[in-house]
PADREN-582346 format. One record per residue (C-alpha): residue number from 1; x, y, z negated; residue in one letter. Coordinates in pm, 1 decimal, always signed. Example, Ala and Ser with C-alpha at 12.3 -4.5 7.8 and 13.67 -1.06 7.14 Angstrom:
2
   i        x        y        z aa
   1  +1230.0   -450.0   -780.0  A
   2  +1367.0   -106.0   -714.0  S
% end
This chain:
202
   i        x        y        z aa
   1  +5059.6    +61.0  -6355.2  X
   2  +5275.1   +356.9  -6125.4  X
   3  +5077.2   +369.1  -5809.8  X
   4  +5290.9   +219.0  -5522.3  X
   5  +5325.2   +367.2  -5147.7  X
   6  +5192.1   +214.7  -4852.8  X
   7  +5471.1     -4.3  -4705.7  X
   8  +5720.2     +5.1  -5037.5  X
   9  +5546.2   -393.1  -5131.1  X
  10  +5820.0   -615.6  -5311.6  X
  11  +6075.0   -376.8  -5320.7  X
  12  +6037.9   -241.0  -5690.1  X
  13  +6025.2   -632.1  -5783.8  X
  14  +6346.6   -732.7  -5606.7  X
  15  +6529.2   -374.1  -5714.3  X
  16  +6814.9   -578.2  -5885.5  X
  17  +6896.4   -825.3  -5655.3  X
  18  +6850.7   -589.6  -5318.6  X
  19  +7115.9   -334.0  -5490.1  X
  20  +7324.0   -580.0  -5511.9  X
  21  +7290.9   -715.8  -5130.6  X
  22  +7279.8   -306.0  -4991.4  X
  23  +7562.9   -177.2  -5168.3  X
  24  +7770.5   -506.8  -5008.5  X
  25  +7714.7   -370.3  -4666.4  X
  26  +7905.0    -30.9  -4561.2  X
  27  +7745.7   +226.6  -4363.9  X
  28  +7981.3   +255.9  -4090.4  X
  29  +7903.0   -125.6  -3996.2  X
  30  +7534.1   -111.0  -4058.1  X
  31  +7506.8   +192.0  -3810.9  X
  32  +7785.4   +116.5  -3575.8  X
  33  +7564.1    +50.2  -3265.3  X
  34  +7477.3   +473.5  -3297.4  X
  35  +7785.2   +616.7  -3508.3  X
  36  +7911.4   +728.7  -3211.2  X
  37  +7628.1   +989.5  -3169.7  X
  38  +7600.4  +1112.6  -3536.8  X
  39  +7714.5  +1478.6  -3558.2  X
  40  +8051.4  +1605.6  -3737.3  X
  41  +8018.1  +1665.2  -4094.7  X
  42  +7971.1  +1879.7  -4285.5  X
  43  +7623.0  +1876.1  -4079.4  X
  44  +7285.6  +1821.3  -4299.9  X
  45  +7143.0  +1473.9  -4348.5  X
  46  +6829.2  +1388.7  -4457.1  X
  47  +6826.5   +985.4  -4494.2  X
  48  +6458.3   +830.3  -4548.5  X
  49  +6424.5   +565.8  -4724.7  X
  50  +6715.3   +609.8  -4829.5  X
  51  +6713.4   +263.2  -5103.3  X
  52  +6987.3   +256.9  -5298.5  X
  53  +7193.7   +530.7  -5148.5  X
  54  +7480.4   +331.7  -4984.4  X
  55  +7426.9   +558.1  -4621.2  X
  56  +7388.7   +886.8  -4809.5  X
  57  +7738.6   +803.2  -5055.1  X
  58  +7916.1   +695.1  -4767.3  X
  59  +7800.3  +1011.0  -4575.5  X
  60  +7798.1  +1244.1  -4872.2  X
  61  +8186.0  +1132.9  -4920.3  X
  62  +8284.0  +1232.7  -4539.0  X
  63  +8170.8  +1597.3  -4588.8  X
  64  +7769.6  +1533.1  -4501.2  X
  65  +7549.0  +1745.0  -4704.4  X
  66  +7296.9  +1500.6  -4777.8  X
  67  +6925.3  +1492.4  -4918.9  X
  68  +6823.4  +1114.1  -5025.1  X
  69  +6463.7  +1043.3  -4990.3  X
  70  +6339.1   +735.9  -5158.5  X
  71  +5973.0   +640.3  -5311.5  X
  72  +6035.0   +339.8  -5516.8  X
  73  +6183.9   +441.5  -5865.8  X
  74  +6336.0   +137.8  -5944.3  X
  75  +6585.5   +193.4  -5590.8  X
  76  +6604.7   +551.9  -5618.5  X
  77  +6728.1   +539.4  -5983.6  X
  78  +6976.4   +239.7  -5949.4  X
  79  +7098.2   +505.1  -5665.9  X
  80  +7139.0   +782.1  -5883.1  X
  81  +7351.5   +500.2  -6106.1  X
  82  +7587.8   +350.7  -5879.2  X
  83  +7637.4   +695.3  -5681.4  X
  84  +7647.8   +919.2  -5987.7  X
  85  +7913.8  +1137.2  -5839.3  X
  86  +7820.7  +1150.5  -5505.6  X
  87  +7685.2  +1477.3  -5402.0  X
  88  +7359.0  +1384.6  -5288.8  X
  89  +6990.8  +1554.2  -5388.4  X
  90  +6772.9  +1301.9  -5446.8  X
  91  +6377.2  +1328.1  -5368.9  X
  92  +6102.5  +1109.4  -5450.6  X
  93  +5908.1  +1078.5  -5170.5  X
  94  +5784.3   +863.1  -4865.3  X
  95  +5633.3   +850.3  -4534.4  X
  96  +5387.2   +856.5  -4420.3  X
  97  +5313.4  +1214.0  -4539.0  X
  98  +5665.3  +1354.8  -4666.2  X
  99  +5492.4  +1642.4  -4868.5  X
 100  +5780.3  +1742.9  -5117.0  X
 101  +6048.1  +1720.5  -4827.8  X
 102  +5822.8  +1893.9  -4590.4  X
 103  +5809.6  +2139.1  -4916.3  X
 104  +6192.5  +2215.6  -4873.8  X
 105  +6091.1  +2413.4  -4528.2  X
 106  +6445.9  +2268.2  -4413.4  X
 107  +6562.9  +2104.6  -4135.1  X
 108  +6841.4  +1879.7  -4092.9  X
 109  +7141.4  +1791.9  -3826.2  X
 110  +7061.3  +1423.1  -3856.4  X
 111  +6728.6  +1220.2  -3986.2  X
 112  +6824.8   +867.2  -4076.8  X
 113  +6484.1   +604.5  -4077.2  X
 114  +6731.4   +272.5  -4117.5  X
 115  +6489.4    +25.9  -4156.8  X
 116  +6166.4   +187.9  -4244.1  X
 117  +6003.2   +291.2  -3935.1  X
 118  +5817.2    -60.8  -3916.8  X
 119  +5688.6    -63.7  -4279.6  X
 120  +5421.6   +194.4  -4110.0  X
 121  +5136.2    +49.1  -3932.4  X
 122  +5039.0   +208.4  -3580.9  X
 123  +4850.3   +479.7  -3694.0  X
 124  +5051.4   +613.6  -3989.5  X
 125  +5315.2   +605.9  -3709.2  X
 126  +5159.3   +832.0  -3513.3  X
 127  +5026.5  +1039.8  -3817.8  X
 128  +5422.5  +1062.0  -3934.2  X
 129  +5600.6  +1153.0  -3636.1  X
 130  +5558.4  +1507.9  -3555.7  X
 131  +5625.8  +1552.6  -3964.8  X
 132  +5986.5  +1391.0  -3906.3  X
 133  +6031.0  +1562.1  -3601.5  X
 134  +5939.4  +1876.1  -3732.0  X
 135  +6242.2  +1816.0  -4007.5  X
 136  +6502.2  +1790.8  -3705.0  X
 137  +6711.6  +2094.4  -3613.3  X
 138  +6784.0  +2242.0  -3289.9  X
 139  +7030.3  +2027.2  -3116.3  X
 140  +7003.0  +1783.4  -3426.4  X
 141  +6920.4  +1420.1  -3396.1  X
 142  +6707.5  +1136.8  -3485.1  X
 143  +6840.6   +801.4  -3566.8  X
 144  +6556.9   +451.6  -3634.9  X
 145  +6618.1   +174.0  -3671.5  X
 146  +6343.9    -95.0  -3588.3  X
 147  +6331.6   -441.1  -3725.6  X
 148  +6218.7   -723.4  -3523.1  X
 149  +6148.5  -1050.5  -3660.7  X
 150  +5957.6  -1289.8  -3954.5  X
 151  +5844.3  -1049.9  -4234.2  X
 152  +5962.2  -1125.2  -4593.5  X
 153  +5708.3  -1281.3  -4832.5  X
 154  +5544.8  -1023.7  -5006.8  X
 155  +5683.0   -727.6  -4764.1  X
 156  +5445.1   -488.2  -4558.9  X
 157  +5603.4   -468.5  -4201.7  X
 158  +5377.4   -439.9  -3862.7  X
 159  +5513.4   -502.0  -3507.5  X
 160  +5703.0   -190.7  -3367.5  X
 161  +5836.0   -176.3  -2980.7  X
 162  +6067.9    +90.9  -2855.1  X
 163  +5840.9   +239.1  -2614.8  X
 164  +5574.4   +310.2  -2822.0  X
 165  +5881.4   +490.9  -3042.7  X
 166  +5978.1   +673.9  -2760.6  X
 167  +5643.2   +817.0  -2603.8  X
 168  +5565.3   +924.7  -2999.5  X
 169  +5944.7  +1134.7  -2997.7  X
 170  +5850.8  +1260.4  -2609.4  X
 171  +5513.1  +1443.8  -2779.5  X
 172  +5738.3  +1558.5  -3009.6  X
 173  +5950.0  +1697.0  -2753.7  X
 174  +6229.1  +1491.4  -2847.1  X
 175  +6465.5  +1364.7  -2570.0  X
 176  +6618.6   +966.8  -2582.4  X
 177  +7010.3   +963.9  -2632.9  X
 178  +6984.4   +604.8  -2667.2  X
 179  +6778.9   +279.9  -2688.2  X
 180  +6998.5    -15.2  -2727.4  X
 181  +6956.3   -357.6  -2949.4  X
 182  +7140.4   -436.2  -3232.7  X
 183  +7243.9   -761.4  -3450.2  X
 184  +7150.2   -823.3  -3818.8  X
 185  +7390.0   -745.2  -3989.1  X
 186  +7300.9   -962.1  -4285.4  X
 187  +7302.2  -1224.8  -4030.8  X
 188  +6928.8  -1321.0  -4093.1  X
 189  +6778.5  -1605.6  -3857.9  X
 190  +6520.8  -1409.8  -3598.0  X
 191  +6566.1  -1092.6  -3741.5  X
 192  +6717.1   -841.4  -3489.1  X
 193  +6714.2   -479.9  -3421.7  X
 194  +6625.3   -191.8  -3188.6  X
 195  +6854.2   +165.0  -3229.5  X
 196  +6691.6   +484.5  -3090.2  X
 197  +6849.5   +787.1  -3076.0  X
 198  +6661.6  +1086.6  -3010.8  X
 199  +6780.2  +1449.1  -3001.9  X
 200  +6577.9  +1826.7  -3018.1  X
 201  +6681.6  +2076.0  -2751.5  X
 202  +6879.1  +2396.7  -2877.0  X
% end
């Protein structure tokens, strides 16, 4: 049985049926709250958790030069399917540690962590943030996403606040662009959502 990551419960099992729910959403509306803040392609992306590649296509297809990051097989390779001609390098790999991006010795115009940030509990948090914000260029950004609300049967999500995010980027000496709510946009009943936007000096 293939070893699962910490925080990737039930999403192997549901691969099928949350392709098909992902890929109906576009990027542009899932990140509108923060689009406004992304940089001009053709800037580098790195998008964690990156599921079944519907943010990294969409990006890859403006100009982006995008890496893909996603630890559960069964999303990463219906990815590779439905965006077979997108230019996108796919990795397979996960937070809390991010060993084989952290491998690349890159770093990247915008980090994307769209709904993932609250699969980590409090301390792998803490553990994963100067590794992300190590990834982020000089004068690049951040962008999180954090989920608020009932958790999923069979889902590993812990209780995430914005100013616990923030103080974590501030030790990282990442400064706040913005901190502003956001609506679900698949319109599920007490789920909302926070955006942060945090950017590294030049």
């Amino acid at each position: 049985m293939t070893q699962r990551l910490s925080g990737t419960e039930g999403y192997a099992e549901e691969a099928q049926e949350l392709a098909v729910r992902y890929e109906r959403m576009r990027q542009e509306d899932v990140h509108s709250p923060v689009l406004h803040l992304f940089p001009a392609p053709p800037a580098s992306v790195l998008d964690i958790g990156a599921g079944t590649g519907r943010d990294a296509a969409a990006l890859a297809a403006r100009g982006y030069r995008v890496v893909a990051v996603e630890p559960t097989r069964e999303l990463r390779e219906a990815g590779q399917r439905l965006h077979a001609n997108a230019k996108i390098k796919w990795l397979d790999d996960g937070l809390p540690e991010l060993d084989r991006v952290l491998d690349l010795d890159r770093r990247f115009d915008l980090v994307l962590l769209t709904a993932v940030w609250m699969h980590l509990d409090k301390e792998q948090r803490r553990y994963a943030m100067p590794g992300v914000a190590s990834l982020i260029a000089p004068g690049g950004r951040l962008v999180m996403s954090l989920r608020h609300g009932p958790v999923p049967e069979g889902r590993r999500m812990f209780p995430v606040t914005a100013g616990e995010t923030t103080a974590l980027a501030d030790e990282q000496g990442l400064s706040t662009l913005h901190n502003g709510p956001g609506d679900d946009a698949q319109g599920r009943a007490g789920v909302t959502w926070t955006w942060l936007v945090f950017e590294r000096p030049r």
